[in-house]
C-alpha positions as CSV (number, residue, x, y, z in Angstrom):
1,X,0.0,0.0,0.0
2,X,1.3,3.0,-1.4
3,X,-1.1,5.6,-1.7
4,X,-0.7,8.8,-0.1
5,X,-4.0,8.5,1.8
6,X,-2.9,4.8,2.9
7,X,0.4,6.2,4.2
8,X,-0.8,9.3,5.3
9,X,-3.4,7.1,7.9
10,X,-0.6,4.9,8.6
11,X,1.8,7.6,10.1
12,X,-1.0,9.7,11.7
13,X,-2.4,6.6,13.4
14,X,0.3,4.7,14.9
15,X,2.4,6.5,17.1
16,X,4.6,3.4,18.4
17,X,7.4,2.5,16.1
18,X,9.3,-0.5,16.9
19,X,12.5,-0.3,14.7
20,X,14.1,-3.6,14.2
21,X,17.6,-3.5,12.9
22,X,18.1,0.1,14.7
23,X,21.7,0.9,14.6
24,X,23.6,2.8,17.5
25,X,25.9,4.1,15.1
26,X,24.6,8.0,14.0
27,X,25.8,8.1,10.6
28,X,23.4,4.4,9.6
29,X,20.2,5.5,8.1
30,X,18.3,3.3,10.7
31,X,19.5,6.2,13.2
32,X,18.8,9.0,11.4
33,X,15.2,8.0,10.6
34,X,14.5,6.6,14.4
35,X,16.1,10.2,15.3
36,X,13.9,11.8,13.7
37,X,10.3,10.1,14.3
38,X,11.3,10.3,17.9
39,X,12.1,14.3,17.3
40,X,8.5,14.4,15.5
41,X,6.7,13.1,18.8
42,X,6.5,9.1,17.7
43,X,7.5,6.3,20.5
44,X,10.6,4.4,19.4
45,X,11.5,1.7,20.2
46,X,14.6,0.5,19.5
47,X,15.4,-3.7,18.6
48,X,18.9,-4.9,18.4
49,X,20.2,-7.8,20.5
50,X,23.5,-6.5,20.5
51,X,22.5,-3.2,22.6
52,X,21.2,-1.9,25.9
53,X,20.0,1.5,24.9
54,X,19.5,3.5,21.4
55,X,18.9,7.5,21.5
56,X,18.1,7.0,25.2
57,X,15.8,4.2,24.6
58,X,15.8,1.1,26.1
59,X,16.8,-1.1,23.6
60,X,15.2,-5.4,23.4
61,X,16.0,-8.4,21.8
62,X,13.7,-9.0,19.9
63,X,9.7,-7.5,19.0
64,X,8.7,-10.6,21.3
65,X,10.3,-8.9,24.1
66,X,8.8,-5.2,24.3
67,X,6.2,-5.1,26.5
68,X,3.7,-2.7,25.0
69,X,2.0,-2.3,22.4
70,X,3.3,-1.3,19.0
71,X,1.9,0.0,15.9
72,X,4.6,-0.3,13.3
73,X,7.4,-3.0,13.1
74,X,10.1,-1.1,10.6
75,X,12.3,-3.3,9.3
76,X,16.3,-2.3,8.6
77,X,17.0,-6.1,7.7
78,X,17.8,-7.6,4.7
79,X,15.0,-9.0,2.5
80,X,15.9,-12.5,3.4
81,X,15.0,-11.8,7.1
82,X,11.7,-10.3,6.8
83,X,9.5,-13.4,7.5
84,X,10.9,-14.1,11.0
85,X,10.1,-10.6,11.7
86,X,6.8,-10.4,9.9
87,X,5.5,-13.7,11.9
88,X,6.6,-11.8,15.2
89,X,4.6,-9.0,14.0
90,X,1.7,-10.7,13.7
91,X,2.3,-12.3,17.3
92,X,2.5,-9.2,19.3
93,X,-0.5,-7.7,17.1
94,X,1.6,-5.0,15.7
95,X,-0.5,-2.3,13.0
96,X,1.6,-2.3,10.0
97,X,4.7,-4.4,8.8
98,X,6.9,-1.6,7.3
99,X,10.0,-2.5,5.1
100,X,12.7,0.0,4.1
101,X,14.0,1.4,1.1
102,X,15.5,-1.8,-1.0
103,X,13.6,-4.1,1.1
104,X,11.0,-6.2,-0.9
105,X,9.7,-9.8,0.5
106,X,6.4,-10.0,-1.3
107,X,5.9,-13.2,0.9
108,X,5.8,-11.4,3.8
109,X,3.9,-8.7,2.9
110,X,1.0,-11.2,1.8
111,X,1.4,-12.9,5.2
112,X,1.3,-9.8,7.3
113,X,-1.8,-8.9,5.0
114,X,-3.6,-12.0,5.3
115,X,-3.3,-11.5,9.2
116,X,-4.7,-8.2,8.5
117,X,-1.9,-6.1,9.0
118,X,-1.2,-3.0,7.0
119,X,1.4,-3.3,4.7
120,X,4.6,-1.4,3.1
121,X,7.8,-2.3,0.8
122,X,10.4,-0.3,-0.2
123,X,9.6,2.9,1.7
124,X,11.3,5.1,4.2
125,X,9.4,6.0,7.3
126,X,11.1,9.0,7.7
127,X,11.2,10.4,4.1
128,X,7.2,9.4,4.0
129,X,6.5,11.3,7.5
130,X,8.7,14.3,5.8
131,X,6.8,14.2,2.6
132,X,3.3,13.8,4.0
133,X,3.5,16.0,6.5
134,X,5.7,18.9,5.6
135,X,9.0,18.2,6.7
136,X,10.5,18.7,3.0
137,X,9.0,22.0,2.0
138,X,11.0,23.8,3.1
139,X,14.5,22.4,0.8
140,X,12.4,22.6,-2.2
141,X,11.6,19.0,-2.8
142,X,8.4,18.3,-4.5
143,X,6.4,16.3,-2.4
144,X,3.4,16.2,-4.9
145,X,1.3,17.3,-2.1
146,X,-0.5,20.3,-2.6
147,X,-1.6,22.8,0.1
148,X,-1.5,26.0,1.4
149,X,-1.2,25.3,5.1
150,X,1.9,24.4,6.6
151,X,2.3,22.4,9.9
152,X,1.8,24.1,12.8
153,X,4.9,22.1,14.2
154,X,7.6,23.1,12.3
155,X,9.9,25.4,13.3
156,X,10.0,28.3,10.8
């Protein structure tokens, strides 16, 4: 689901992002983009065996550990690893099964849509949230959105 309205519903609706494959490393894009949904008032929520804590959040295992609810599992894993993760989507009764930019498992995506999850491929959460809800204007990027109200939260 790519549509602007789809996404647009998506990021407005779910507020809990649980980022699996988030990187303490700044200069990683998983960082960046958790950076700034947490900057942009989301919850998230940081998975990564190999770390405690991620941009001063607590960092877990693995979705099956965090114990709240989420509403998007984003996934910054390799194509080849998306079903595990899609499965323990479905499990914890996650929203949406999000996959990055260069991330495609069709299989997945039909899995996590048959368990009525929402789905996306291919996509940035970050660059999406930016585009949809003004976050780009201001460099000149077309976001093919068209209005004459800009968000009451930005800055300028």
């Amino acid at each position: 689901m790519d549509d602007i309205s789809t996404l647009r519903g998506i990021l407005g609706e779910n507020r809990v992002i649980a980022v699996v494959g988030l990187s303490a490393s700044w200069y990683r894009p998983s960082y960046f983009a958790a950076k700034y949904m947490l900057e942009h008032g989301y919850r998230v929520i940081p998975v990564n065996p190999h770390e405690r804590e991620i941009l001063g959040q607590k960092c877990y295992p693995s979705l099956r550990d965090i114990p709240e609810n989420v509403g998007i599992v984003d996934c910054f894993r390799r194509t080849e690893e998306i079903m595990p993760i899609c499965e323990d989507a479905i499990t914890i009764g996650a929203k949406v099964l999000w996959q990055q930019i260069g991330v495609k498992n069709e299989a997945a995506a039909a899995r996590a849509a048959a368990a009525g999850l929402d789905t996306v491929m291919d996509r940035c959460v970050k660059i999406e949230h930016a585009r949809l809800f003004g976050g780009l204007n201001w460099a000149g990027v077309n976001t093919r959105v068209i209005s004459a109200k800009r968000p009451r939260w930005l800055a300028y």
